[in-house]
PAFIVO-606587 format. One record per atom (N, C-alpha, C, CB): x, y, z; residue in one letter. Coordinates in steps of 0.001 Angstrom, whole numbers, plus 500000, padded with zeros to 6 digits. Glycine has a CB too. Example, Ala and Ser with C-alpha at 12.3 -4.5 7.8 and 13.67 -1.06 7.14 Angstrom:
<sites>
513190494310507800A512300495500507800A513200496700507800A511308495527509046A512850497750507080S513670498940507140S512900500030507870S514084499402505725S
</sites>
This chain:
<sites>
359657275709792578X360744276559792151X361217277369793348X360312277480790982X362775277434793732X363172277892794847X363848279255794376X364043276867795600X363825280455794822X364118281844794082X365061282113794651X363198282991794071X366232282622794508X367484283229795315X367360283831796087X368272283870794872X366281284916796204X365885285858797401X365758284845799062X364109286647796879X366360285413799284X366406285218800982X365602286641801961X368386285159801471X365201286132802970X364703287310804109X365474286524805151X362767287592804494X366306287402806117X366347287452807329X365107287059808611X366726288600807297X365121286016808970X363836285791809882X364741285740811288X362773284155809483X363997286409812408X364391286330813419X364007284381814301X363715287768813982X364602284356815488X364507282845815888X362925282117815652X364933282762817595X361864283761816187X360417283077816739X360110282983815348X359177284011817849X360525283425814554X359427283154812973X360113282336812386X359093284449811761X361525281344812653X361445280259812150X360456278736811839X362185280190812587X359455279304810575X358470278335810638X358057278480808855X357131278745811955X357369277715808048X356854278175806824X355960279442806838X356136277109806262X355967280226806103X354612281665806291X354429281622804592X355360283868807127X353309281199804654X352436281654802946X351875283097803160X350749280466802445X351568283043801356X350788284041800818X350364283879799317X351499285244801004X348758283932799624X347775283436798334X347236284402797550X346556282676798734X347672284628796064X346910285519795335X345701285069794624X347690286071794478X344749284674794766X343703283845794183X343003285177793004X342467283135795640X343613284634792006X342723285257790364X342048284753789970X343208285443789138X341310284421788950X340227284321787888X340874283373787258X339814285575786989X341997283161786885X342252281885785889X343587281423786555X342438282284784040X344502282284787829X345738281048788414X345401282272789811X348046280806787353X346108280813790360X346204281515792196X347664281074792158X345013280588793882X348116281910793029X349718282443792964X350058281713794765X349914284836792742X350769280813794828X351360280735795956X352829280861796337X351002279789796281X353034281786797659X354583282122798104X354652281323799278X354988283789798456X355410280654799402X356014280049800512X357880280554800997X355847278395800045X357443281046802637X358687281513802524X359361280323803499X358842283174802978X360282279361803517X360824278123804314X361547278613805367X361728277152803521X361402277680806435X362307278253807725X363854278975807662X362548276991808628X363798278422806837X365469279009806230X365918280602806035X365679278450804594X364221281516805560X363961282297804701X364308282500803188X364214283034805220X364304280946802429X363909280939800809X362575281369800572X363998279498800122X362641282022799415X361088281959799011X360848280542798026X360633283524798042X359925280287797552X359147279221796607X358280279474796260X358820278157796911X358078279702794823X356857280059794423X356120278958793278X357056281500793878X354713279199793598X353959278059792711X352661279029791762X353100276634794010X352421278807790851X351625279062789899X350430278333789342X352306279197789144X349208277976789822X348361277156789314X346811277549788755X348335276294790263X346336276647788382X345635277136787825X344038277160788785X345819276490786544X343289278311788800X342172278709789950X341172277528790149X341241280115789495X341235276839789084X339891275932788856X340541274973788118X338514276600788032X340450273622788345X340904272469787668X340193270935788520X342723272588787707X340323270047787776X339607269117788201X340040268298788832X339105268662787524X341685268435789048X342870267874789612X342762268313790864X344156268219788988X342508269193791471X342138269493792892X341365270503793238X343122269683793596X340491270244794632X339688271104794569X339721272596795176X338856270504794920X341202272873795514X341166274030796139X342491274488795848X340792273964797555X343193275532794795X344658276085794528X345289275722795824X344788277802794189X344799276742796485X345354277480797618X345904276499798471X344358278343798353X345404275810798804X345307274526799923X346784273662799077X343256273349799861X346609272900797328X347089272252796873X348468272680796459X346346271902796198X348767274462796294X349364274730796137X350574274984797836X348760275448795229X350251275057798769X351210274725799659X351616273582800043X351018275158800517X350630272318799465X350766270450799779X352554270909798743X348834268732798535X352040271013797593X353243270822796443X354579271505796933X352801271583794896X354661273110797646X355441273733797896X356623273200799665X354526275006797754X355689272592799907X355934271762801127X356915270629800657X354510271138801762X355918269674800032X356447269046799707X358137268994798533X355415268676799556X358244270203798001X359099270337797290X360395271029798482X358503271170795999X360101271545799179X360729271859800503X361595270756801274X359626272250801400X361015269135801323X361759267841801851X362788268019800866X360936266267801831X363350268145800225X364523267898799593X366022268325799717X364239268164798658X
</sites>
């Protein structure tokens, strides 16, 4: 999910920059894209589908980013 909010990034921080809220039942990932979109992902802390939110949740946000 891509959010309307934009940030101003200067030239050198044109690059992806996360940020992981890891809870008890979902870990929260922000991805902000070179562009300065944000993207945010919502998953769940523990599942059998992968073994690490945090990690799986920037594969997905990345990947939703090629488009």
């Amino acid at each position: 999910m891509v959010n309307d909010m934009m940030v101003d990034l200067s030239s050198e921080q044109k690059r992806w920059r996360f940020a992981i809220d890891r809870g008890g039942t979902f870990t929260d990932v922000i991805g902000v894209d070179p562009e300065g979109r944000f993207h945010t992902l919502k998953l769940l802390s523990s599942s059998p589908l992968y073994s690490d939110p945090a990690v799986e949740g920037i594969r997905r946000i990345l990947n939703a980013g090629k488009d």
